[in-house]
C-alpha positions in Angstrom: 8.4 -11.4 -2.4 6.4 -8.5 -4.3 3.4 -10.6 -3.9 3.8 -10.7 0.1 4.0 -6.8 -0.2 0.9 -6.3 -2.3 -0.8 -9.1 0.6 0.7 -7.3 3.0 -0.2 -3.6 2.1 -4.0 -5.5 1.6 -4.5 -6.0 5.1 -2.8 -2.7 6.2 -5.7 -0.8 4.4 -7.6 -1.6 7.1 -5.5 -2.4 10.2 -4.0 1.5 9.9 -7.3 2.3 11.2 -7.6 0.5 14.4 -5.9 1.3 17.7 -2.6 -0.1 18.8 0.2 -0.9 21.8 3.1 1.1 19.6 6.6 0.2 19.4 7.0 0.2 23.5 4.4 -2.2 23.8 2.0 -0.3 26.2 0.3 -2.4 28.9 -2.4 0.6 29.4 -5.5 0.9 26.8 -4.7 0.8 23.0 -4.7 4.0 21.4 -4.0 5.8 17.8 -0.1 6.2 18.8 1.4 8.7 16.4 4.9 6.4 15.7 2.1 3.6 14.4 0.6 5.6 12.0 4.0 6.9 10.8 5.2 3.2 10.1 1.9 2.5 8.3 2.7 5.5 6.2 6.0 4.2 5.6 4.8 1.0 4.6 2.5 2.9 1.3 5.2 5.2 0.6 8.2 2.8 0.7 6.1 -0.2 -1.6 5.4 3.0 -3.8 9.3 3.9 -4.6 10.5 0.0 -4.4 7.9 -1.2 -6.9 8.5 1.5 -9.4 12.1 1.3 -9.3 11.8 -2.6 -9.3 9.3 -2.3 -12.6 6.5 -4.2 -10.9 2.5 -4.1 -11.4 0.7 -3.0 -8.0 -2.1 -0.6 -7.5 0.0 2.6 -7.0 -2.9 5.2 -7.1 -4.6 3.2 -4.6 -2.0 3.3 -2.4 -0.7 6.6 -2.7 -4.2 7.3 -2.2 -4.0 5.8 1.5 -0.8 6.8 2.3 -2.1 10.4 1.4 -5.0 9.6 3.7 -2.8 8.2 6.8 -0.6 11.4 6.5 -3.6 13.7 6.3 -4.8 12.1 9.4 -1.8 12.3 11.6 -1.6 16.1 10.9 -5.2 16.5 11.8 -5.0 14.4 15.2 -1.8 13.8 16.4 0.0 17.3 16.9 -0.6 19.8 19.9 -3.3 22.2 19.8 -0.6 24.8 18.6 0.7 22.5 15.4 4.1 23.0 17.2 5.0 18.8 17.8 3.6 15.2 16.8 2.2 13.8 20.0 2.4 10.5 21.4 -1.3 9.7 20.6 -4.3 11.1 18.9 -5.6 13.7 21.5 -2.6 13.9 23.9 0.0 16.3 25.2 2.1 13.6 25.6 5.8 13.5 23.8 7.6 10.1 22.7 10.9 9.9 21.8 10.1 7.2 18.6 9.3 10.4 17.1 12.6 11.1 16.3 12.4 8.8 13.5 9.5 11.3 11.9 12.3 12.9 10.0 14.2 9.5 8.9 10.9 8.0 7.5 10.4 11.1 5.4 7.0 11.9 6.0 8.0 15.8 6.1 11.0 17.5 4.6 13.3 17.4 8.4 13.3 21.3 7.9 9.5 21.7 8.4 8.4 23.6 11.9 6.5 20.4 13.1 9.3 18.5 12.8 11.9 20.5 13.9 9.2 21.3 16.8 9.2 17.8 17.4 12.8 17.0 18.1 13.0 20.4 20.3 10.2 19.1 22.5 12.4 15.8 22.8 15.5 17.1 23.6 13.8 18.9 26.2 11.5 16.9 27.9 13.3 13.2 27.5 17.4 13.6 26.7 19.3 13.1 29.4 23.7 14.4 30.1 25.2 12.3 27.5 22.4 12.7 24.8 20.6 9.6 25.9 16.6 9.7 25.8 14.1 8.5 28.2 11.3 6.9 25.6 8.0 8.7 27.0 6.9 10.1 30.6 3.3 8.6 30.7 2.7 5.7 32.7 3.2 2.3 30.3 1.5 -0.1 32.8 4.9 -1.3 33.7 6.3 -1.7 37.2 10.1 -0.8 37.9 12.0 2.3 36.1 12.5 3.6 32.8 16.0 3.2 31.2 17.5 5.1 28.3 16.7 2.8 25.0 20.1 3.4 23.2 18.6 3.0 19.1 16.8 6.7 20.2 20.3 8.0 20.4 22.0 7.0 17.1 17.9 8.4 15.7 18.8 11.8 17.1 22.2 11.5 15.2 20.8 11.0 12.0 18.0 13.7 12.7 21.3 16.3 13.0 22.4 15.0 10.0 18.8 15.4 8.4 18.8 19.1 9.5 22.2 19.5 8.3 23.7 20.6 11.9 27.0 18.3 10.9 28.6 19.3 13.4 26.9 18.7 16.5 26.3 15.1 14.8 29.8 14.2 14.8 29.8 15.3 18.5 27.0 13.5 19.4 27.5 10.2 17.7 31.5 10.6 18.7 30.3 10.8 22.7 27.7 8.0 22.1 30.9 5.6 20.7 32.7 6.0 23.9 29.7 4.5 25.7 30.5 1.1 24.2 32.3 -1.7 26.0 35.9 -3.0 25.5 34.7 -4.5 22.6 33.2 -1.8 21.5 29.9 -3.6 21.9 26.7 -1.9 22.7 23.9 -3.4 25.0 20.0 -2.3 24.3 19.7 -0.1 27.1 21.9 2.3 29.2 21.0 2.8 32.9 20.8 6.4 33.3 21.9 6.3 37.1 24.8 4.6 36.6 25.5 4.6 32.8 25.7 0.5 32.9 25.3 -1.0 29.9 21.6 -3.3 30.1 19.2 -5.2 28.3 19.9 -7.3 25.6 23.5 -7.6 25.1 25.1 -7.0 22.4 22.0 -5.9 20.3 21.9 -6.1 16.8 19.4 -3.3 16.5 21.8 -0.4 18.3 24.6 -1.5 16.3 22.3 -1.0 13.4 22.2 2.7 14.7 26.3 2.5 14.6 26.6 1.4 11.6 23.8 4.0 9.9 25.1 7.4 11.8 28.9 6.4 10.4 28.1 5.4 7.1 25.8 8.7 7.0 28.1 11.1 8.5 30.9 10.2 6.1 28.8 10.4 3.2 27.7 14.3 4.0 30.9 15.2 5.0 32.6 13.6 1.5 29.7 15.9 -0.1 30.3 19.0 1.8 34.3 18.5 0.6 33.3 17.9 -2.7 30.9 21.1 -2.7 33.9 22.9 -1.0 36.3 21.5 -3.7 34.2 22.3 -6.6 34.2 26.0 -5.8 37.8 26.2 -6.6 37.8 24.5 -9.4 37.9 27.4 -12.5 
């Protein structure tokens, strides 16, 4: 498996460079989409931490050269003329709510002004009542109308948790739960006219998002009792 990462990471060194469709698949004209590069990123920065902590040989300079490179180039390209937000693409205006997983990957500490700019520019332009997001405004090529893609939700969740706003997490995530079925199943998509559950159904990826927010919020709230606990203790 190590060898498929180093093989893997070999070919990235030069695909990060070229255009793309991004995670929504864009039927318009590739561009440098900002969530791309992130992932790219990712992919230097996570082999780094799981081959040292694994104890395996790989060319870590090399690739903490690149990732440093990739990073370096997002900041330079793929923010707003005022530095505020990450854009959808090198050279837009444009917002995207994959962004929202800029402060999960780790790319910036989730207390830095360009990310926190980020997820303020999402909540404005693309959450909907019921903290549910529309992904991007730009036309995608498709026909027919946008739906609310549910993973984005259960992102923002663990985004609050990032910033430490615990609170409004529990809220959030507890508001999302009740938008599950009698099963308490969860579809890929809600319809934001109607609040039906559509798409793929049920989908492993926005239980994925279930399972991640809970696991996370219990965690930070066991630390903030222990914290609170240890204060006591004489």
């Amino acid at each position: 498996m190590w060898n498929f990462v180093i093989d893997f990471l070999k070919k990235l060194e030069s695909l990060w460079k070229e255009p793309d469709s991004s995670i929504w698949e864009f039927r318009t004209e590739r561009k440098h989409y900002v969530y791309s590069k992130l992932l790219c990123w990712a992919a230097f920065d996570k082999a780094i931490q799981m081959g040292r902590i694994l104890k395996m040989s790989a060319p870590y300079e090399a690739w903490k050269a690149i990732a440093g490179q990739i990073k370096q180039t997002i900041l330079d390209n793929g923010t707003d003329p005022s530095h505020s937000y990450l854009t959808q693409s090198f050279g837009s205006d444009q917002i995207d709510a994959a962004l929202l997983r800029a402060p999960l990957l780790g790319i910036l500490p989730a207390s830095d002004p360009l990310i926190t700019g980020t997820v303020a520019k999402i909540e404005k332009e693309l959450m909907h009542d019921g903290y549910i997001f529309r992904r991007y405004l730009n036309d995608d090529g498709l026909k027919g109308d946008d739906n609310a893609f549910l993973m984005l939700s259960f992102w923002y969740v663990e985004d609050l948790i990032e910033m430490g706003k615990l609170k409004k997490a529990r809220e959030v995530f507890e508001s999302l739960l009740q938008r599950s079925n009698h099963l308490n199943l969860f579809s890929e998509e809600i319809d934001f006219s109607t609040g039906d559950l559509i798409g793929n159904f049920p989908q492993a990826l926005s239980h994925i998002g279930v399972i991640r927010c809970a696991s996370r919020l219990t965690d930070s709230f066991k630390q903030n009792l222990r914290t609170s606990e240890s204060r006591y203790n004489y």
